[in-house]
N, C-alpha and C positions, 0 to 999 in steps of 0.2 A: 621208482623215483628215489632221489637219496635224500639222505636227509637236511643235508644242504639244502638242498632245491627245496624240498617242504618248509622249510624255515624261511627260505626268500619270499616264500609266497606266504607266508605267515606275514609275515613284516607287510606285504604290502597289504595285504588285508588290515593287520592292524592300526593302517594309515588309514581306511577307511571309518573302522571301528572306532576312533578316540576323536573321532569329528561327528561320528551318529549322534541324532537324538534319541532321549530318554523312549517316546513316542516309535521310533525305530524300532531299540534293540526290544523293546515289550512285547511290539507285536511279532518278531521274530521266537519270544522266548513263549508266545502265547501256540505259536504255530506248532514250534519244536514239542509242547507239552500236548498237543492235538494229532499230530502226526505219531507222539510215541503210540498212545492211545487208538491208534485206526491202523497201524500196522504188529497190533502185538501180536500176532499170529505168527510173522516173519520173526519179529525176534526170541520167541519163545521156541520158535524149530532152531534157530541158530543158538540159542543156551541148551536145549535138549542134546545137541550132538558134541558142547561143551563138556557136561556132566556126564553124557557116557564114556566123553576118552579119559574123563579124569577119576572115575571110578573103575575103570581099567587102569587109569596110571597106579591107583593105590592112593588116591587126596583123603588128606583127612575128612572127618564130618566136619567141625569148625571151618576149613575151605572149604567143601563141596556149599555148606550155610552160605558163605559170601558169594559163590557163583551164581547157584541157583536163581531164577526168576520165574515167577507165575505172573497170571492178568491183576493179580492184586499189587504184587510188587510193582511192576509197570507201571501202574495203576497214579501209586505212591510217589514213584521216581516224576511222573507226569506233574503231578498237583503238585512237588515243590518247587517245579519250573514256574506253575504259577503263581504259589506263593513267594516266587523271587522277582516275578512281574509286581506285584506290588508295593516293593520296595524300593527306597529312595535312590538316584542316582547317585552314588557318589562322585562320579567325573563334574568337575567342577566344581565344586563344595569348598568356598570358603573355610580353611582352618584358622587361619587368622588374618586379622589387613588393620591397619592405622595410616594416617596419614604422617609422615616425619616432619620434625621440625622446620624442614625446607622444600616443604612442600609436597613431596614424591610420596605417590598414593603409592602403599605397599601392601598385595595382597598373597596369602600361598594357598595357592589353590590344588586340589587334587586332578591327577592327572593317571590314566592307563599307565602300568610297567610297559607292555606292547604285547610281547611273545613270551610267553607262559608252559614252560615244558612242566607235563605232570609225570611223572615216573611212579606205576601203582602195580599191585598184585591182581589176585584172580576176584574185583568187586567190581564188575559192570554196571552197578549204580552210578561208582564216579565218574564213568564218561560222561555219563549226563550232566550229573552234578558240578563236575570241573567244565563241560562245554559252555554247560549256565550262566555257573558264577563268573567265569572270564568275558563272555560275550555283554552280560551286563555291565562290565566292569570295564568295557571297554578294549579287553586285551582276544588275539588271537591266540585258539588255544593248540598247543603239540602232544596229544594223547599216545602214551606209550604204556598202553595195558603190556597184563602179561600172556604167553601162548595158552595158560590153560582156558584162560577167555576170548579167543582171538576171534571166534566166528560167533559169539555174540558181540561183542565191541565193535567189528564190521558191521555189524546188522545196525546197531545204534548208529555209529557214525553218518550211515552212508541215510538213513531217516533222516539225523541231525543235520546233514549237510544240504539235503533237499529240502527241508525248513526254512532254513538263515535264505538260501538262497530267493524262495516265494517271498520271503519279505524284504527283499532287495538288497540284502548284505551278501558279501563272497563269500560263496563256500567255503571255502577255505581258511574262515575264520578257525573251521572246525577239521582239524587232519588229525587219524590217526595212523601211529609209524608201526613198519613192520616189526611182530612180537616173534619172528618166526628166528628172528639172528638178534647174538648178544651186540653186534655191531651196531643199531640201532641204538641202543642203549648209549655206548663209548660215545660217538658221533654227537649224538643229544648233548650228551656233558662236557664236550667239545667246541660245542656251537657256539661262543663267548664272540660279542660282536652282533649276531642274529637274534639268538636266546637270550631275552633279559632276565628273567629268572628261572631257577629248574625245582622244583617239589617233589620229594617223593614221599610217598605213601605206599606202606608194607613192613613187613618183619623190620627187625635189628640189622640183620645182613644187610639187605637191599639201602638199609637208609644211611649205614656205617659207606659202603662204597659208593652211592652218591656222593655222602657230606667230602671225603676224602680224594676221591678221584675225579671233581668235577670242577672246571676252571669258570663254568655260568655260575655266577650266583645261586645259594642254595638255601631255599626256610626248610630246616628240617621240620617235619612233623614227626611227633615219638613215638616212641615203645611204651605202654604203658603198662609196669604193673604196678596198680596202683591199690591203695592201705584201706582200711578201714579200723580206726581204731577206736572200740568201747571204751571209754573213761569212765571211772570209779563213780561219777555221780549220772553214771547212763540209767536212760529205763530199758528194762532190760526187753518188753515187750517190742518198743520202737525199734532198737538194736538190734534185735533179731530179722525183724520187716525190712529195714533198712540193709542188713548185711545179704538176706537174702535174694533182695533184689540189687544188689549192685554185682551179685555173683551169677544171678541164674535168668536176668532177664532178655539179655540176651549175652552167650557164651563167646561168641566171638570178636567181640568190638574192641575197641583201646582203650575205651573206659570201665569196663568190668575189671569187679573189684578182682584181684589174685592172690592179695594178702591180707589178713586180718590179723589184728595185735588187740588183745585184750588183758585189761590192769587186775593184777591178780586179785583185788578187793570186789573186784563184781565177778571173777571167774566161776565161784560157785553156783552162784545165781544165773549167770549167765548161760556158761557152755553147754552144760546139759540141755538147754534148748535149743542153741544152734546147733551143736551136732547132731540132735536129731531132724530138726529141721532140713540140713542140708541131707542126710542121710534118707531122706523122703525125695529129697528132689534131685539125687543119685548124685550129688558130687564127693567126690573121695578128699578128705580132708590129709591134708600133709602138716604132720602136727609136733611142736618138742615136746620135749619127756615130761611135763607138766598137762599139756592139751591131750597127750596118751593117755596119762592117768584116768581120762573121763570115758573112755572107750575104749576097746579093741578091737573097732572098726576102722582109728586111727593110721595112717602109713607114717614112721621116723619121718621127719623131717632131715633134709642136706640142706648144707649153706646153698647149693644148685636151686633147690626149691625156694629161698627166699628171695632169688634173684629171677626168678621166672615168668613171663609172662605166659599163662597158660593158655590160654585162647581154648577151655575146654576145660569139664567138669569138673576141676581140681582147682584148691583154693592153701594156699600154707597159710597156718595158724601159730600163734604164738603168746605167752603170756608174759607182760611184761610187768615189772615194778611201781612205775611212774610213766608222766608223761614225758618227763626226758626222756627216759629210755626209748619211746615210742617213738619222738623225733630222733632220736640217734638210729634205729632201727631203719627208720624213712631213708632218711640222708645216708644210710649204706647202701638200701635196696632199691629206693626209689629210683623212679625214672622221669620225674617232674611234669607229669601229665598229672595226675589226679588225687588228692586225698584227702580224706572224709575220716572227720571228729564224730561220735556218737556220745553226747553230753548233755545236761540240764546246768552245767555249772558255766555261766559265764566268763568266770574266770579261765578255767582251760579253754574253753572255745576261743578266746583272745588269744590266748597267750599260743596256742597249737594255729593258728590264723598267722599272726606275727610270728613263728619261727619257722612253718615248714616250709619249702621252697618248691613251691610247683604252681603249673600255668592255674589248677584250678583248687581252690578248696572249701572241702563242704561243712557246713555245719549241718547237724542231724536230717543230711540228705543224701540220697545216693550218689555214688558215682557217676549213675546211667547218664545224670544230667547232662554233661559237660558236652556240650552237642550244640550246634549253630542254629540249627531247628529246635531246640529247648531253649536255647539264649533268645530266640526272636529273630535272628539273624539269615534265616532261609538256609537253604542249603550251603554248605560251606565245603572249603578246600581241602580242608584236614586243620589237624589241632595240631599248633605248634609247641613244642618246650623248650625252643631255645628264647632268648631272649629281645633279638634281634630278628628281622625287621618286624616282626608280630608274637604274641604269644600266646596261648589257648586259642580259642574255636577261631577259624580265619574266615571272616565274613565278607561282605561288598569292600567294607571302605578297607582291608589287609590288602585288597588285590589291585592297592593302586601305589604311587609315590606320590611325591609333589612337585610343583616348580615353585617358584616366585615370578608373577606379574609386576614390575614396577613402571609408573603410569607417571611423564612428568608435564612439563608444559616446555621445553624446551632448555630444561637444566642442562647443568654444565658443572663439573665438578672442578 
């Protein structure tokens, strides 16, 4: 089937979906979370035959990490369907309404996008997660994993679509497109008219040739390599907990930390326990001629390294002056997804809040956090860092628009 045709039949689904009740899509997202759970047999022989063509191909451990699925992860992916079940509808939700001067009740109300193209890499979580959050939100969704996942994403789909269905919505709410041809792809980005908006989630590549060659509307979600920077009045205890786990809690995500900047007045104090620290927990530190000084476990740092997202045990280190320097640092390297102050002094915590320019910023807390499931938000679409139409963690109410209802009594302008 092409992708055309998936998209028409997207749309008309989505005709159905933005009239469902809330009572509807719940018990479909209850089914969907019951159904992952009674067939993870099926889907774990279909990621089994995933992981061994991709450990044949040569994937890294950091992707083979986001492929992989056991009955726990299943498990996990299942319970945020249900904890998306008990979150508010957005469809319909008064943003705002007054009545005018002349009378005309005026309200904007929230409304489904409709069709929802997701464009992601090798993380079989988000089928689910994007089937979810769009079925809840009203819109049908156009799943366009990638081939190293294609025979687990089938295995979800085709569970997911026999769900929606038992609770009386079109399957179809839920397609996903062939991973097997880059045509699929082109087509998807093509579909303007059909596709009212396209997401992709993945590398820099993948999200650079979306944002560029795509005539659908597009919320980029980013590249994250994102800061952590020690300030002179840090503890250096906290600092260290804090840096460790924004680097090693889990190595593959968009919000692991890849850079750290520490102010040369707490360096003494400081490095010597983060570099051993991470030196325990095997990440190789990419460090300048100041961070060497502390070891010769050290690798030089390249301007390449400051600019990296590492997605794997490697973190660039660097010692800076001030905290200017630190926001000038950001604002070269950053990628506007995440970054994190380590401070006791309120005043740089204000001031590194109000200058650095990213969807999320931490004060003396991990990166890890930046996450839709940490915000309260249920599972989310990905974290955006542009500015437009959403930015940071993209939740129920990101994955809609609005109209305006205006209600008269027989006005006449």
């Amino acid at each position: 089937m092409s992708v055309v045709e998936q998209a028409r039949r997207a749309r008309d689904a989505a005709e159905a979906l933005a009239v469902a009740t809330r009572t509807v899509k719940d018990a479909a997202l209850v089914a969907m979370a019951d159904a992952l759970v009674a067939r993870t047999p099926e889907i774990l022989a279909a990621n089994a035959t995933d992981l061994a063509a991709g450990r044949e191909a040569g994937l890294t451990a950091a992707v083979l990490d986001r492929l992989a699925l056991d009955a726990g992860r299943v498990a996990g992916i299942a319970d945020a369907l249900r904890q998306m079940e008990a979150l508010p509808d957005p469809v319909g939700e008064v943003v705002r309404g007054s009545t005018l001067p002349n009378g005309l009740e005026l309200r904007q109300v929230r409304v489904p996008f409709g069709v929802v193209g997701i464009i992601y890499e090798a993380r079989p979580n988000v089928t689910v997660d994007a089937a979810g959050i769009c079925l809840k939100s009203g819109n049908a969704a156009l799943l366009r994993g990638s081939s190293s996942a294609a025979h687990s994403n089938a295995a979800l789909v085709a569970v997911l679509r026999d769900a929606v269905a038992s609770a009386g919505l079109p399957a179809d709410a839920v397609q996903l497109l062939d991973a097997t041809s880059r045509d699929s792809v082109k087509e998807l980005m093509r579909a303007r008219g059909l596709v009212d908006v396209l997401i992709p989630r993945g590398g820099a590549s993948l999200i650079r040739t979306v944002v560029e060659e795509s005539t659908v509307p597009v919320i980029e979600t980013g590249v994250g390599n994102c800061h952590v920077y020690v300030d002179a009045a840090a503890d250096v205890a906290k600092a260290v907990a804090i840096t460790l786990n924004a680097k090693t809690q889990r190595l593959s995500t968009c919000n692991t930390a890849e850079s750290l900047l520490v102010h040369a007045d707490v360096a003494d104090a400081f490095l010597p326990a983060m570099l051993t620290a991470f030196a325990d927990a095997g990440v190789t530190v990419h460090g300048d001629a100041r961070v060497a000084g502390y070891s010769p476990a050290v690798v030089p740092a390249t301007d390449e390294d400051f600019a990296t997202e590492y997605l794997s045990a490697d973190i660039s280190v660097a010692v800076v002056d001030s905290l200017d320097a630190a926001v000038a640092h950001i604002r070269r390297y950053g990628t506007g997804h995440t970054e994190a102050i380590v401070t006791d002094s309120q005043r740089a915590a204000r001031e590194f809040v109000a200058r650095v320019d990213a969807a999320a910023v931490m004060v003396n807390a991990s990166t890890r956090f930046t996450d839709g499931g940490e915000f309260g938000f249920g599972a989310e679409i990905g974290i955006s860092t542009q500015k437009l139409h959403a930015r940071g963690p993209m939740g129920l109410p990101e994955l809609t628009s609005t109209k305006y209802v205006v209600t008269g009594d027989g006005h006449l302008r």
